[in-house]
Phi, psi and omega in degrees: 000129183278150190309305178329342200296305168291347179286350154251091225307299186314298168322262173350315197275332170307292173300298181308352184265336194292312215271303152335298161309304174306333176313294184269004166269333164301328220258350148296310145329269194294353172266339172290326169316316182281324145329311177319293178311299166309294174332295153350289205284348170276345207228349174262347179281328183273336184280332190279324172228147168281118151273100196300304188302335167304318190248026189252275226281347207257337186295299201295319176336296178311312196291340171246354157273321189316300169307322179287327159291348184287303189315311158338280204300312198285350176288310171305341175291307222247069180233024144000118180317333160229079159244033175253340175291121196312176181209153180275083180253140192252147168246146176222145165270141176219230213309305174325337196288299206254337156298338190285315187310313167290358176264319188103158192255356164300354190300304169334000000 
């Protein structure tokens, strides 16, 4: 790492945020990995016997990683060069818009 590296406070905090992320998107990774794996190693368990409570832990399971994988996935969409940065958004209306106003909204 060049020494010069902390004299610039703006960089340096850029790269620790960078280094950061990358952190915790592994450690997301791998925990969803393991999660898999369990998931996995549960469903050879219900096939050689049937278990209800086995299969109650393997149905919620399944249902909260699915959710921690949604959760990923919309991080990797929008993990972009500015999508960490806010956004302005203006709505304008339009032509449907000034039409409805003029039929009036019993129209609809």
């Amino acid at each position: 790492m060049n020494p010069e590296f902390w004299n610039d406070s703006k960089n340096s905090k850029l790269v620790l945020q960078k280094i950061k992320n990358l952190k915790n998107k592994k450690d997301t990774y791998g925990k969803i990995e393991k999660e898999l794996i369990n998931l996995e190693e549960m469903n050879e368990l219900l096939l050689l016997e049937d278990d209800d409570a086995l299969s109650n832990d393997l149905l919620n399971s399944s249902k909260k990683i699915d959710k921690e994988i949604e959760k990923l996935e919309l991080a990797t969409l929008l993990s972009g060069k500015y999508d960490s940065n806010n956004a302005i958004i203006t709505l304008h209306p339009g032509a449907r818009r000034n039409r409805i106003s003029r039929l009036g909204w019993n129209a609809l």
